[in-house]
C-alpha positions as CSV (number, residue, x, y, z in Angstrom):
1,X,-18.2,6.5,-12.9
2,X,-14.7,6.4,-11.9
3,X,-12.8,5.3,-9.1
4,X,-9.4,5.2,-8.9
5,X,-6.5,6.3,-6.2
6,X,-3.0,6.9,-6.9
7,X,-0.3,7.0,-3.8
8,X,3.3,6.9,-3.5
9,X,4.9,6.0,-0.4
10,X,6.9,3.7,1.9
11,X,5.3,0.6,3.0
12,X,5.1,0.2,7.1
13,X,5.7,-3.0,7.3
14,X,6.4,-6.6,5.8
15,X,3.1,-7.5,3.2
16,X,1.2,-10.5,4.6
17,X,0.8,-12.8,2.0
18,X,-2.1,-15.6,2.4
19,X,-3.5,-18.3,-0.3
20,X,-7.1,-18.3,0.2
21,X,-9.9,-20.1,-2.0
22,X,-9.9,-17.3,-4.3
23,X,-6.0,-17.2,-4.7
24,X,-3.2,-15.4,-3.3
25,X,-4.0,-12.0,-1.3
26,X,-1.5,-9.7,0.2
27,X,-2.0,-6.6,2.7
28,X,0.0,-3.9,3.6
29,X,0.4,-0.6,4.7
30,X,1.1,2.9,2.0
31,X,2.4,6.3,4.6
32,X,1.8,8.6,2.0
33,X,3.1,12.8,3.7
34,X,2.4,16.3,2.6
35,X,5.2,18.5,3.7
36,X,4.2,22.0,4.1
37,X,5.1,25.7,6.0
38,X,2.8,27.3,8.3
39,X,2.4,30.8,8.1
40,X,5.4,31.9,10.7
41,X,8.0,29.9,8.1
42,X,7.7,26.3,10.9
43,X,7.7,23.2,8.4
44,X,4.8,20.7,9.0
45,X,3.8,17.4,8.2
46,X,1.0,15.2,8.1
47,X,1.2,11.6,7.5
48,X,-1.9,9.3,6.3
49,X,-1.5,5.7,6.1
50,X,-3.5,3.6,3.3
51,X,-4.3,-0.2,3.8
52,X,-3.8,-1.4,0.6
53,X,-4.8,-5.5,-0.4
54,X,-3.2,-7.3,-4.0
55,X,-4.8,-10.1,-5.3
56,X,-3.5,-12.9,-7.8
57,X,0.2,-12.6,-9.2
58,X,0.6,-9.1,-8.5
59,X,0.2,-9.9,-4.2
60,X,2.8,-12.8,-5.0
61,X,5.3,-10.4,-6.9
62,X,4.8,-7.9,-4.0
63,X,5.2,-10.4,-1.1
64,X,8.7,-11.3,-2.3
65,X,10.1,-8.3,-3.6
66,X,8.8,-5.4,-1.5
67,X,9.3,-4.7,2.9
68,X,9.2,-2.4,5.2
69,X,10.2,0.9,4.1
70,X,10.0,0.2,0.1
71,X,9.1,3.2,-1.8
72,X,6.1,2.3,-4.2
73,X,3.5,3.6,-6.5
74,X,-0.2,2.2,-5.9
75,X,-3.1,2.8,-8.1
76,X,-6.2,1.4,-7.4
77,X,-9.5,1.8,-6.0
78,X,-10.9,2.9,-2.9
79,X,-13.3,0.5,-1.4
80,X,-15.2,0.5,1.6
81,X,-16.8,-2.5,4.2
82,X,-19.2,-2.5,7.0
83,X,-18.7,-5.7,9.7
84,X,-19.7,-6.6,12.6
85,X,-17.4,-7.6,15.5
86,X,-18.3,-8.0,18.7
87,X,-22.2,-6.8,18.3
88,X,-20.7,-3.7,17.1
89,X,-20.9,-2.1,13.6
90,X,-16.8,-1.4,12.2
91,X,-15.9,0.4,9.1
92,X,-12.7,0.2,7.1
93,X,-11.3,1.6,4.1
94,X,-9.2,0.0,1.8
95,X,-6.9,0.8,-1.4
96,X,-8.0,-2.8,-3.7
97,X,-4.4,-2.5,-5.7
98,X,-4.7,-3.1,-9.4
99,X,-0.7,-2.0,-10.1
100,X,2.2,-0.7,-8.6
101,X,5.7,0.1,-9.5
102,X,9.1,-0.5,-7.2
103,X,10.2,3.4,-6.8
104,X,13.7,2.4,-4.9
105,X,16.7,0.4,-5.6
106,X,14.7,-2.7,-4.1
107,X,12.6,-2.6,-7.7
108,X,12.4,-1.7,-10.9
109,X,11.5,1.4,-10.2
110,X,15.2,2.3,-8.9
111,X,17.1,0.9,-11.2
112,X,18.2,-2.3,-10.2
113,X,16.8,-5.5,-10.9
114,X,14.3,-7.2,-8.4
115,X,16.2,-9.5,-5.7
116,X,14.2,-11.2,-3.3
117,X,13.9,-11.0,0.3
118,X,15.8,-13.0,2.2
């Protein structure tokens, strides 16, 4: 069986980083686009948005290195949870990351070294 997601986008905000029992967790959101032209030539666009959680040393590296607007590549799998809130059933989806590479000058992926956020 196989399960696995690969994105690139821009992240669409600050990661939250948290320490929990289990260790350090990190969310954040992926806008990944498809750019397209209708059939009259009129350029299009549709823009998903991915919540995507790190555990361990890889949510600590992200939380100081990557913000709003970074360009990065996720790969990971998909992963699905039913709660309850209110009395009511919820759904979400979620990317659980496994790596990722800085795909700007803010990483390695550009070029430059890491900095950290300041």
């Amino acid at each position: 069986m196989l399960n696995q997601v690969n994105l690139i986008g821009n992240v669409g905000q600050d990661p939250e980083l948290r320490d929990t029992s289990a260790g350090p967790v990190v969310n954040l959101s992926l806008a990944t686009s498809e750019r397209w032209k209708s059939k009259d030539g009129t350029p299009q666009e549709s823009t998903q948005w991915h919540r995507v959680v790190f555990f361990g040393k890889g949510a600590e590296i992200i939380a100081q290195y990557v913000s709003k607007g970074s360009k990065l590549y996720v790969s990971g799998s998909i992963e699905y949870r039913e709660y309850e809130k209110d009395g009511e059933k919820k759904y979400s989806t979620n990317i659980k990351g496994r790596d990722f590479k800085f795909l700007d000058s803010k990483g390695e992926g550009g070029g430059a070294a890491p900095r950290p956020r300041t």
